[in-house]
N, C-alpha and C positions, 0 to 999 in steps of 0.2 A: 531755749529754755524759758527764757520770755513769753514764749508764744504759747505756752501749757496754760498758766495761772489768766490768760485773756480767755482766751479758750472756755477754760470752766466756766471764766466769770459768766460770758454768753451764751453755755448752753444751761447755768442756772437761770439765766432771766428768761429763757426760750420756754424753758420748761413753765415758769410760771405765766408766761403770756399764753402759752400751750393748754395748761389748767382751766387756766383763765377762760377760753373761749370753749368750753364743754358746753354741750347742747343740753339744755335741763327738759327734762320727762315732764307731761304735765302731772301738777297734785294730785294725789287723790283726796276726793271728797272729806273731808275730816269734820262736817258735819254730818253723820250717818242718822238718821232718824228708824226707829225697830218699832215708833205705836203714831198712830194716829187716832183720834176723835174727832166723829167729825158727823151735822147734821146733813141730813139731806129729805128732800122735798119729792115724791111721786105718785105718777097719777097711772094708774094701771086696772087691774082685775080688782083689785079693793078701793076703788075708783079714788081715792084720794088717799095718801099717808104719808105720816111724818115720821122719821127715824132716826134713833141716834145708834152710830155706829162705833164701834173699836174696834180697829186694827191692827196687829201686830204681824212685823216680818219675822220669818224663822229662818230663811235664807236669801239670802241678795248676792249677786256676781256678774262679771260680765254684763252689765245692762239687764238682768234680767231679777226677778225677784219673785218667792212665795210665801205667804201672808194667809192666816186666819183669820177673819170675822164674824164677831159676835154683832146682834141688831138688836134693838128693840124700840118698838112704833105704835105709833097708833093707827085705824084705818076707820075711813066712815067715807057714808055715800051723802049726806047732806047735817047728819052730825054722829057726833064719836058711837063710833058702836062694836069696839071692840081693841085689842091688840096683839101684833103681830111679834112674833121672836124667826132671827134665821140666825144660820149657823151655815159658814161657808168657807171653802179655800179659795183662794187669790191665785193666778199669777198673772205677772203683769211683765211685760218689755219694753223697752225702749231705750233711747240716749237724751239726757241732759234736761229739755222741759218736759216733754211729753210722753207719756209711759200707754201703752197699751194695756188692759187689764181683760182677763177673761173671770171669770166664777163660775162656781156652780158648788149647789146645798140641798140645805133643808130650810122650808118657810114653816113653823106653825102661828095657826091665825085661831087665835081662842074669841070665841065669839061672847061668851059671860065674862069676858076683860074688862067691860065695861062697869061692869056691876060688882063684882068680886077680883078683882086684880091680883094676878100670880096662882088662883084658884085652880086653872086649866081643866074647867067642866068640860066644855063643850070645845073642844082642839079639833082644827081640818087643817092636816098637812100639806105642801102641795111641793113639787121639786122650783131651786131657786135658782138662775142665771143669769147670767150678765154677760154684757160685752160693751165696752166704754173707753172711754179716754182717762188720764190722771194727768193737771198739769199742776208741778212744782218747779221750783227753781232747786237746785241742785244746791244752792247754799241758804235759801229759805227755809220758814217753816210754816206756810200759809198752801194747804193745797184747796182744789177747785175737782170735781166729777161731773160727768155727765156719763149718759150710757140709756143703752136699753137691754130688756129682759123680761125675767116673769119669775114674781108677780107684779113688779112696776116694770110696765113699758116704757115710759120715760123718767129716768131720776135722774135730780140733778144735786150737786152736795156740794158743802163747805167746811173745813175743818183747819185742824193743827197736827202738826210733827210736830214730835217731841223725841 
């Protein structure tokens, strides 16, 4: 009779030493970032341009994510002679810093930008692509691009999550 009330006592502390050593799952991210802005620098078919971009995700999972971006730049070959607008989908993979991204859009490139800005006289459309890298930290909000494409074969960018 004794031996019941010892009994319990030790498989209550068992149990809790039992508890106790549960293997914990890693966190998920709980700072999730859905926009980014962010400038970037390229040198391609409109031989030099500047653009600022927005980003936003519309789905993230598994490592993988897809995002819309809005652009809008300037382009010139030894000074400003116009500006560019794209419109494009994202998707992008990877794990933790570095993310693969592919795209593809629309670039229009208004060449009276210069002169009358948002007027869209004189528009030449051309298709937009990418293929690049994205590195962020997973609990930062500072990201970094590079990549190539068309109409910049080489850009490279700096921005913010938010």
């Amino acid at each position: 009779m004794k031996s019941i009330p010892i009994i319990v006592c030790i498989l209550i502390l068992f149990q809790s030493f039992a508890s106790g050593q549960d293997i914990t799952k890693e966190q998920p991210n709980k700072n999730i970032t859905n926009n980014m802005v962010y400038v970037d620098l390229g040198a391609g078919s409109y031989v030099v341009n500047f653009g600022i971009n927005y980003e936003r995700t519309i789905f993230s999972g598994n490592g993988s994510a897809i995002s819309l971006k809005g652009t809008y730049g300037l382009y010139s070959y030894l000074v400003h002679e116009g500006d560019y607008y794209g419109i494009s989908g994202h998707y992008s993979f990877g794990r933790r810093f570095i993310n693969i991204e592919t795209a593809i859009g629309i670039s229009l490139k208004d060449r009276a930008g210069s002169i009358d800005p948002l007027k869209f006289n004189d528009m030449e459309t051309s298709p937009l692509f990418y293929l690049g890298c994205k590195l962020k930290k997973p609990t930062g909000n500072y990201i970094m691009k590079i990549g190539v494409g068309y109409p910049q074969f080489l850009s490279w960018g700096f921005g913010v999550a938010f």
